[in-house]
N, CA, C and O atoms as CSV, one atom per row, in Angstrom:
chain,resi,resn,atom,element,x,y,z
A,1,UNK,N,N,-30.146,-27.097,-21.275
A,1,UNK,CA,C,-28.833,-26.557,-20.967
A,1,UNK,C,C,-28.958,-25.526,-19.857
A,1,UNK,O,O,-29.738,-24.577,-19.937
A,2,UNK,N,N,-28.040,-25.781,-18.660
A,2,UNK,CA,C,-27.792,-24.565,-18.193
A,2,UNK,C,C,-27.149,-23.527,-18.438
A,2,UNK,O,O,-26.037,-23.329,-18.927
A,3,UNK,N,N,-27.916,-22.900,-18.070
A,3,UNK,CA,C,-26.842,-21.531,-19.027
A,3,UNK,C,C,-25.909,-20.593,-18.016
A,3,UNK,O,O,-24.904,-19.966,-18.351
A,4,UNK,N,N,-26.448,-20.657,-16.819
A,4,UNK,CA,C,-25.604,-20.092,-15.655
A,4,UNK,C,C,-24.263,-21.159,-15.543
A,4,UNK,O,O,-23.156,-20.839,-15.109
A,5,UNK,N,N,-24.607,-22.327,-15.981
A,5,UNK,CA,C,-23.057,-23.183,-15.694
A,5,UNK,C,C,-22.621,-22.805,-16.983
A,5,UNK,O,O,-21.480,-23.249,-17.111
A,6,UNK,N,N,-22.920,-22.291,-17.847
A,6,UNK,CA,C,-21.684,-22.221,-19.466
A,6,UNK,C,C,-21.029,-20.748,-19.170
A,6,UNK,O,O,-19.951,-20.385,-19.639
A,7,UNK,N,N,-21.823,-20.001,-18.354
A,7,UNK,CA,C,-21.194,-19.030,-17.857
A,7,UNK,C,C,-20.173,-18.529,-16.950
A,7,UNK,O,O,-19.413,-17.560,-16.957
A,8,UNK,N,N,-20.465,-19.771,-15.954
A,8,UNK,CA,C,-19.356,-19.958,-15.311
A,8,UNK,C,C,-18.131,-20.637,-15.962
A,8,UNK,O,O,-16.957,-20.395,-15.683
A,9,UNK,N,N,-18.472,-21.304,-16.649
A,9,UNK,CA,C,-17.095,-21.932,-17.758
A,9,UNK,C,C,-16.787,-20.655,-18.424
A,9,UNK,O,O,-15.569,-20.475,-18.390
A,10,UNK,N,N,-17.286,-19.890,-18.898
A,10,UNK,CA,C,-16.830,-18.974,-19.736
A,10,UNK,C,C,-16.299,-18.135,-18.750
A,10,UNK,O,O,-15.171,-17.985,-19.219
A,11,UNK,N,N,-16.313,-17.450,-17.666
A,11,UNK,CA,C,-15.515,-17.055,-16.750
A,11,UNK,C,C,-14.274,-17.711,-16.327
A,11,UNK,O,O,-13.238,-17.057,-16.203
A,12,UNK,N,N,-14.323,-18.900,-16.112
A,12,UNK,CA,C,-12.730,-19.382,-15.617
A,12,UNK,C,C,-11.999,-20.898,-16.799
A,12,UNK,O,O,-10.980,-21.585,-16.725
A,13,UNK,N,N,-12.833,-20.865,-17.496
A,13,UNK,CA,C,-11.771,-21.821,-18.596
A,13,UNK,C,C,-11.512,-20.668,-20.182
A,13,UNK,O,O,-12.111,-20.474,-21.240
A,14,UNK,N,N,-10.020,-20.050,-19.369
A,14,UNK,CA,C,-9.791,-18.832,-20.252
A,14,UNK,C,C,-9.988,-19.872,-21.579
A,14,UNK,O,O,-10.993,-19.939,-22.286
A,15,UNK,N,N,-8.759,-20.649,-21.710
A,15,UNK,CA,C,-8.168,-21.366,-22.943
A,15,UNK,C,C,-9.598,-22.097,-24.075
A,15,UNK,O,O,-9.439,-22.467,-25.238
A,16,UNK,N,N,-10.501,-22.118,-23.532
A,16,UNK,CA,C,-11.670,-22.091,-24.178
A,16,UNK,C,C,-12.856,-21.598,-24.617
A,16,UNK,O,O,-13.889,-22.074,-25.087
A,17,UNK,N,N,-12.333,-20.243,-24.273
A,17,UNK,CA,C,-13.421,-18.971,-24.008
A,17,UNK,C,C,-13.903,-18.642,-25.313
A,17,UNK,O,O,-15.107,-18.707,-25.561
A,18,UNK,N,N,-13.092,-18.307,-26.133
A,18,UNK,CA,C,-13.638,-18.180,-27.410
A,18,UNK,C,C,-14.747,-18.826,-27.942
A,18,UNK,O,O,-15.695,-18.310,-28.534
A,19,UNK,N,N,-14.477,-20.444,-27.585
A,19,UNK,CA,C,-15.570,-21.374,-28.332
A,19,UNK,C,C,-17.171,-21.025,-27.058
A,19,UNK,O,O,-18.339,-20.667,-27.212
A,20,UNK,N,N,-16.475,-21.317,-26.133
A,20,UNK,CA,C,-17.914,-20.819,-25.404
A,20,UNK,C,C,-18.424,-20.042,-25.267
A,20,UNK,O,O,-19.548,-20.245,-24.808
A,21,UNK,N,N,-17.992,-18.453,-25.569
A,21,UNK,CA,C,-19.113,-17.641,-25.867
A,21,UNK,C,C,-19.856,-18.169,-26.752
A,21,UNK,O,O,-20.992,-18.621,-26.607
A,22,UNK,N,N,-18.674,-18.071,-28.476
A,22,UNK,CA,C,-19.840,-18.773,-29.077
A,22,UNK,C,C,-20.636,-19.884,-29.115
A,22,UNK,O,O,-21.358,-19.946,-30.110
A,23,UNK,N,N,-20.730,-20.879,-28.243
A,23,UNK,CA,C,-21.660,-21.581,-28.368
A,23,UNK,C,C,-22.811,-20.978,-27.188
A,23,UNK,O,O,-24.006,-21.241,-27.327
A,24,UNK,N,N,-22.379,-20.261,-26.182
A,24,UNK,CA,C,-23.248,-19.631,-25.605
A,24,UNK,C,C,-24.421,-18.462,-26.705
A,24,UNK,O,O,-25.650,-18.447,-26.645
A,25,UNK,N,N,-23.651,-17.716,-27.499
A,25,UNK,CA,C,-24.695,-16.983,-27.794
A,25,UNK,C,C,-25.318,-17.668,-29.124
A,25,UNK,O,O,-26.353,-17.213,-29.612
A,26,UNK,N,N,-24.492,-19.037,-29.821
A,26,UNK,CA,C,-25.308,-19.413,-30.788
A,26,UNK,C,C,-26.700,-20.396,-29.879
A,26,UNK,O,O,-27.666,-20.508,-30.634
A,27,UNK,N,N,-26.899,-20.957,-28.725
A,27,UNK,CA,C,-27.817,-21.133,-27.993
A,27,UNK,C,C,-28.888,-20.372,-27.185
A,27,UNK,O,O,-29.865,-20.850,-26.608
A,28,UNK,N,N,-28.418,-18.834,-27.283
A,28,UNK,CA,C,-29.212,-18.093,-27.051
A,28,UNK,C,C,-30.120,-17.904,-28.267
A,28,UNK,O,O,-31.310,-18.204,-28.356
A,29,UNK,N,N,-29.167,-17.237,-29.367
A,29,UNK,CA,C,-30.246,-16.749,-30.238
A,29,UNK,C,C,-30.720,-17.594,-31.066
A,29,UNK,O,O,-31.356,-17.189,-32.040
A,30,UNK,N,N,-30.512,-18.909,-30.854
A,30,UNK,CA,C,-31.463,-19.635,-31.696
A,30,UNK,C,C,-32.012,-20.409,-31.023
A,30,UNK,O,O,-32.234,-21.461,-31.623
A,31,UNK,N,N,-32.580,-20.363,-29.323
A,31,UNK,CA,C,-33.382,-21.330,-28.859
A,31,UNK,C,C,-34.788,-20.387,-28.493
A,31,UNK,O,O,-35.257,-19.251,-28.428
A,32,UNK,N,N,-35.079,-22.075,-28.286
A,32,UNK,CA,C,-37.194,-21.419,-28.177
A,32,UNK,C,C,-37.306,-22.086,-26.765
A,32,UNK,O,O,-38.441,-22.100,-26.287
A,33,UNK,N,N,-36.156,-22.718,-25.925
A,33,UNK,CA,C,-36.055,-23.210,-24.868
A,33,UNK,C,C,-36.493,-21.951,-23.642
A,33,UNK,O,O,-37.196,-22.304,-22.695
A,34,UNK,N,N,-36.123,-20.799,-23.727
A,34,UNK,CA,C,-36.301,-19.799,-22.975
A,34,UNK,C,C,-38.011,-18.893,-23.362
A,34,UNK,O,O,-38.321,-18.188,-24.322
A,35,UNK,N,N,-38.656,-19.240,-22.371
A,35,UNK,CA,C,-40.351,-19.108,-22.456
A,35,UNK,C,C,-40.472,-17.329,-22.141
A,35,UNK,O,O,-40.941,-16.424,-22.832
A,36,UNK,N,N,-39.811,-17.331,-20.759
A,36,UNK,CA,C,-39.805,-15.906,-20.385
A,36,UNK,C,C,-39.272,-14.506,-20.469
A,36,UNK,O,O,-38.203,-14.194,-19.946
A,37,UNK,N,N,-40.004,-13.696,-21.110
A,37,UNK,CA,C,-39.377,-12.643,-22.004
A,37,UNK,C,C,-38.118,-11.685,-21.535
A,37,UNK,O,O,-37.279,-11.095,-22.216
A,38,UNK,N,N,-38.333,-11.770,-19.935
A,38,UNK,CA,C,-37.648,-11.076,-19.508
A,38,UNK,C,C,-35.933,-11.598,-19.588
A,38,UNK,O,O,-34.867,-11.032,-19.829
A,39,UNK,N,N,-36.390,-13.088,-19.219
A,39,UNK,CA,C,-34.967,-14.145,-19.047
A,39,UNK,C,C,-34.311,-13.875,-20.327
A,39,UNK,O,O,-33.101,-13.753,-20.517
A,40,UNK,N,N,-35.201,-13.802,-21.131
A,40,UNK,CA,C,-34.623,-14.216,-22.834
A,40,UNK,C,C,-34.197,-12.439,-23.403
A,40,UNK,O,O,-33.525,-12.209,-24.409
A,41,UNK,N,N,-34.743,-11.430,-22.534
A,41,UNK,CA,C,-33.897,-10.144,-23.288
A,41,UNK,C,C,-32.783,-9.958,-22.330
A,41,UNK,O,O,-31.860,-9.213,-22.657
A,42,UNK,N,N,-32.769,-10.584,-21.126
A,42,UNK,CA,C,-31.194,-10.230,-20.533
A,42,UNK,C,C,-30.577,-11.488,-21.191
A,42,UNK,O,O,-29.383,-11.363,-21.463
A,43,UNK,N,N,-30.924,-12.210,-21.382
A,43,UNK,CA,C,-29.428,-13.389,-22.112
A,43,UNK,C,C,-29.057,-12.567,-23.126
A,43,UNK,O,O,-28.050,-11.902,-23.369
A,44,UNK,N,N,-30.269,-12.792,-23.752
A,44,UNK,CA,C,-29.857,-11.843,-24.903
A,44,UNK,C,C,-28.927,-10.712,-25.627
A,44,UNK,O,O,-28.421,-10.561,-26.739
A,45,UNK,N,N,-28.984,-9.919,-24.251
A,45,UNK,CA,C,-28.415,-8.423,-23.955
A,45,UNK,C,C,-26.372,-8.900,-24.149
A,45,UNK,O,O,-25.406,-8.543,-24.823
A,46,UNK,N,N,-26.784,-10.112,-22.802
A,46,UNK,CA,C,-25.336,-10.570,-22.783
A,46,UNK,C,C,-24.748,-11.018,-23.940
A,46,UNK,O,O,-23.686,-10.627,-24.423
A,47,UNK,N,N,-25.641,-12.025,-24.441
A,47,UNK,CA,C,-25.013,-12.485,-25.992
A,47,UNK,C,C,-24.568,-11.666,-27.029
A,47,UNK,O,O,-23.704,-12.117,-27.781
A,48,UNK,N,N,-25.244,-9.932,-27.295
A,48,UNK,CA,C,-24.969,-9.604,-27.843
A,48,UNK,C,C,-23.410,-8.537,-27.428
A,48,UNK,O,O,-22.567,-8.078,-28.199
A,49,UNK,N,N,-23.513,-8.436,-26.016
A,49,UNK,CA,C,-22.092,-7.762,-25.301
A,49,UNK,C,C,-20.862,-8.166,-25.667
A,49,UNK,O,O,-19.891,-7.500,-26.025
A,50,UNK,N,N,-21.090,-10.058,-25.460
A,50,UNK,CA,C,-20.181,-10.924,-25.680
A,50,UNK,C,C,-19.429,-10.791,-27.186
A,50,UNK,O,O,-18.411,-11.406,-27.505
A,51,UNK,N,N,-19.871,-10.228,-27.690
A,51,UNK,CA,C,-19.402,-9.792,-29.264
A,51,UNK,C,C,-18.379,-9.068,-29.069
A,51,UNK,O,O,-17.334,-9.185,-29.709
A,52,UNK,N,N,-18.621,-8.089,-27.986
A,52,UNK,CA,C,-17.003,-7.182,-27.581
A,52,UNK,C,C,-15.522,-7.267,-26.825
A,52,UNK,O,O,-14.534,-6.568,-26.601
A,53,UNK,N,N,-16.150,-8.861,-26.538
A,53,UNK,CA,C,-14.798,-8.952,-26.043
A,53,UNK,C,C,-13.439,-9.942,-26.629
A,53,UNK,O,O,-13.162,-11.100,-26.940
A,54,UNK,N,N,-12.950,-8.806,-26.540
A,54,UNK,CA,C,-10.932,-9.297,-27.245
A,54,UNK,C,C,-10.459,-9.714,-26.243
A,54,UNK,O,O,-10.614,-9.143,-25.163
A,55,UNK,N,N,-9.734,-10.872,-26.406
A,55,UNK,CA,C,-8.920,-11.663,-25.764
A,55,UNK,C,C,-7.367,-10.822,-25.634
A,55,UNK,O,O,-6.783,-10.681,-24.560
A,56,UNK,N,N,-6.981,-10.436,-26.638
A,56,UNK,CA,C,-6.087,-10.346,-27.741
A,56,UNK,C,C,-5.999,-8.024,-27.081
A,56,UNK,O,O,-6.792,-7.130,-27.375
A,57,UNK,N,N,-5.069,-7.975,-26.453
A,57,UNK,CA,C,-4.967,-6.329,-25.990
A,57,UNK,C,C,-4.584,-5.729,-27.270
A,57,UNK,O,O,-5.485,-5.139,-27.867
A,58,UNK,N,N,-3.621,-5.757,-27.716
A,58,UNK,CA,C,-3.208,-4.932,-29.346
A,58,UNK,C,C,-4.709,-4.937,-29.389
A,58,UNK,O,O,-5.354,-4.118,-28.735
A,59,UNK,N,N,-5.422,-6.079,-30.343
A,59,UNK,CA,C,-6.477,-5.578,-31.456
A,59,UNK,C,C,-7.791,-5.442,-30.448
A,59,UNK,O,O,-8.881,-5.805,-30.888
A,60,UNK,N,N,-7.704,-4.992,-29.282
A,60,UNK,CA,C,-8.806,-4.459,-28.163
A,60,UNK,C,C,-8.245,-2.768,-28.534
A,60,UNK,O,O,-8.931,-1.761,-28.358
A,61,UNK,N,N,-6.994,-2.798,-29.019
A,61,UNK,CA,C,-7.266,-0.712,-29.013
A,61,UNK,C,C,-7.351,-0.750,-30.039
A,61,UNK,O,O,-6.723,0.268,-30.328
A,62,UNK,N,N,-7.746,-1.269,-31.191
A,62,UNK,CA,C,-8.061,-0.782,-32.395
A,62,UNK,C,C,-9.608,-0.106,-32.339
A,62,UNK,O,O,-10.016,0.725,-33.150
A,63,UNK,N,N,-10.558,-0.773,-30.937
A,63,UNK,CA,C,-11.960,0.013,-31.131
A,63,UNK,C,C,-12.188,0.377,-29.587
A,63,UNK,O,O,-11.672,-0.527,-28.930
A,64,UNK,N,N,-12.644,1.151,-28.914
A,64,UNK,CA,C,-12.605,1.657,-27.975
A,64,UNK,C,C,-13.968,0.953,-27.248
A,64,UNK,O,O,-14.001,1.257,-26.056
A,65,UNK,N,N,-15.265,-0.035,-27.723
A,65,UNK,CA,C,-16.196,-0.588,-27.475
A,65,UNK,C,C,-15.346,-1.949,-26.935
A,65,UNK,O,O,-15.906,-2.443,-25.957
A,66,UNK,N,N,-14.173,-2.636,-27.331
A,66,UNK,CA,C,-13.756,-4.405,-27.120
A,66,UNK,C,C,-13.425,-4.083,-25.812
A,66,UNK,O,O,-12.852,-3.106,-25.330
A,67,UNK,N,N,-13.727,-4.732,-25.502
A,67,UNK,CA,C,-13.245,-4.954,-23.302
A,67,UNK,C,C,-12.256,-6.589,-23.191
A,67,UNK,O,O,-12.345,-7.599,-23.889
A,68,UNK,N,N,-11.624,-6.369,-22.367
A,68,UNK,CA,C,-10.805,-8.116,-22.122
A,68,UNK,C,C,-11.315,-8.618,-20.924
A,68,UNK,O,O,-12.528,-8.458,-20.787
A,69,UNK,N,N,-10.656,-9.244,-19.920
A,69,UNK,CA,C,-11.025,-10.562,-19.650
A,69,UNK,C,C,-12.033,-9.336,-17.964
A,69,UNK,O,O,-13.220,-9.589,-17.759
A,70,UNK,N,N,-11.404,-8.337,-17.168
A,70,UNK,CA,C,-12.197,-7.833,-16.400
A,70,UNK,C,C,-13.537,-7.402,-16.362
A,70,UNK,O,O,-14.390,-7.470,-15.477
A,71,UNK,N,N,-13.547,-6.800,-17.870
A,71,UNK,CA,C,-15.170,-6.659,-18.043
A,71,UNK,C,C,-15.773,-7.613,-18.205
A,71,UNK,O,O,-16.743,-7.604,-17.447
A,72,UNK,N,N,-15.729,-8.651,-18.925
A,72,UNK,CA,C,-16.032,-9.862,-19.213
A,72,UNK,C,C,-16.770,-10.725,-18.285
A,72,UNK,O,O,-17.846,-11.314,-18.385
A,73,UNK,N,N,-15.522,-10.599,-16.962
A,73,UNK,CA,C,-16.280,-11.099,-15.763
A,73,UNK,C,C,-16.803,-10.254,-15.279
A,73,UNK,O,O,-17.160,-10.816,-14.244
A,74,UNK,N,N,-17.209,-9.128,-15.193
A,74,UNK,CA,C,-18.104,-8.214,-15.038
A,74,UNK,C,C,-19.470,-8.110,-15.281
A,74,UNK,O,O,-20.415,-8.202,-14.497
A,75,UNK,N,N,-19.433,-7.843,-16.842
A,75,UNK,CA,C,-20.230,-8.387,-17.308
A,75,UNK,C,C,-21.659,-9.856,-16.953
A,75,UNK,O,O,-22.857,-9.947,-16.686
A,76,UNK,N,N,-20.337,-10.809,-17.220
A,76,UNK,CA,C,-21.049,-11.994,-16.223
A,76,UNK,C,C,-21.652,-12.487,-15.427
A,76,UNK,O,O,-22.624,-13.232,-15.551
A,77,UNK,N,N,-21.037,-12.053,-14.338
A,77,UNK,CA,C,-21.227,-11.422,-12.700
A,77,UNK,C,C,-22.755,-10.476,-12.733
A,77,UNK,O,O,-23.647,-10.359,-11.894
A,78,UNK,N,N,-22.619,-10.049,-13.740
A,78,UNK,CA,C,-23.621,-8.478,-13.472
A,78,UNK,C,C,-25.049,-9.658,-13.930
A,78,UNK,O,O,-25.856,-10.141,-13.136
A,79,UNK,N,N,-25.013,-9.787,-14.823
A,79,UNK,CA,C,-25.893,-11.037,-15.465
A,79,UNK,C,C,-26.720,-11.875,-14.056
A,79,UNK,O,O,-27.835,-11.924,-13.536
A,80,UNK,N,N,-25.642,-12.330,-13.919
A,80,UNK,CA,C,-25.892,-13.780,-12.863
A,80,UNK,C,C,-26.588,-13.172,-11.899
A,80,UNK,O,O,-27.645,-13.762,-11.674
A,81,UNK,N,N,-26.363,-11.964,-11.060
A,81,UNK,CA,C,-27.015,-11.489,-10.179
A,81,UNK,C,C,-28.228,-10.874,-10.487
A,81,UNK,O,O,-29.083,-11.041,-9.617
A,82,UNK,N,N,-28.628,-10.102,-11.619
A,82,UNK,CA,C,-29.653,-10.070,-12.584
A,82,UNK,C,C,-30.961,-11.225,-12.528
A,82,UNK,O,O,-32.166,-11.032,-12.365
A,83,UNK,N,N,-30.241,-12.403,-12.719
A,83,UNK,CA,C,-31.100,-13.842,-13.119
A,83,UNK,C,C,-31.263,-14.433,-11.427
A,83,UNK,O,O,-31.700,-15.566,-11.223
A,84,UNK,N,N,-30.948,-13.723,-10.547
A,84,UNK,CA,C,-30.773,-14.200,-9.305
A,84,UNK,C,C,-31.954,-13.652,-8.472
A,84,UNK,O,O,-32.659,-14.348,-7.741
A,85,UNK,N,N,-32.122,-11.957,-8.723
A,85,UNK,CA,C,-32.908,-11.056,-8.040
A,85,UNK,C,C,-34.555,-11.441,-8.959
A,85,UNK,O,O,-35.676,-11.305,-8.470
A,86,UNK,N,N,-34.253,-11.895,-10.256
A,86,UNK,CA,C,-35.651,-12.687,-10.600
A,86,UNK,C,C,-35.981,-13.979,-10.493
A,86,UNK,O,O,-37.075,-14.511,-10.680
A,87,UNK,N,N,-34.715,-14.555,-10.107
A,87,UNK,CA,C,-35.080,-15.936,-9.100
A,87,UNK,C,C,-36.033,-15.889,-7.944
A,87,UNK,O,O,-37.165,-16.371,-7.887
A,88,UNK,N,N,-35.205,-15.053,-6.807
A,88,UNK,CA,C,-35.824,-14.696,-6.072
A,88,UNK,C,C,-37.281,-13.822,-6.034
A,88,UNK,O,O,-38.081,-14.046,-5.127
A,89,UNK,N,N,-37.448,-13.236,-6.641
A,89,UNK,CA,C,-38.816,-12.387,-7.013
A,89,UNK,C,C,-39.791,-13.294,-7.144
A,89,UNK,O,O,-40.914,-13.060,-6.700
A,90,UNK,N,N,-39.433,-14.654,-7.882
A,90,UNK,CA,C,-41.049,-15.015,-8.239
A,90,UNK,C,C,-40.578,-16.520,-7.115
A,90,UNK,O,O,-40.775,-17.725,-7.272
A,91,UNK,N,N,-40.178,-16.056,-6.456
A,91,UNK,CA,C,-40.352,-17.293,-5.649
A,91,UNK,C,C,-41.331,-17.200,-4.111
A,91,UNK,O,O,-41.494,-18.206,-3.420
C-alpha cells in the first residue's frame, strides 16, 4: 500500500474521510510492512494525531486538542514533506 496516496485521499475525498483515516491508521499500527524506524515513528506520530480530528465544529469545542479540516491538511502536508526530505537524504 501506498501510504502517501491514502493520504492524499484523505486530504481531498472529504465525504470519506472518516473511513480513511481509519483505515489509514488501522494499517499503520498493525503493519510489519514498514522496515524503517524512522518512516514507521513519523506515520506513526500521524496516526496517532489523526485521532484529533472532528469533522463535526460543535463537538471540536467540546476539547480544545480536536482540529477540523485546516489542520488536518496541515498536518498532512507537514508529513509528506517530512517523508520527502528522507526521500531525498538517502538518495
Amino acid at each position: 500500500m501506498d501510504f502517501k496516496i491514502l493520504l492524499n485521499k484523505i486530504k481531498f475525498e472529504k465525504e470519506n474521510r472518516s473511513k480513511l483515516i481509519r483505515n489509514f491508521q488501522d494499517l499503520i499500527w498493525g503493519s510489519s510492512d514498514i522496515t524503517d524506524p524512522e518512516l514507521l515513528e513519523i506515520y506513526s506520530e500521524l496516526a496517532h494525531d489523526l485521532n484529533y480530528y472532528v469533522s463535526n465544529e460543535k463537538m471540536r469545542q467540546e476539547d480544545f486538542s480536536y482540529y477540523g479540516e485546516d489542520n488536518l491538511v496541515k498536518e498532512i502536508n507537514e508529513t509528506l514533506e517530512k517523508l520527502e526530505k528522507i526521500k531525498n537524504s538517502k538518495e
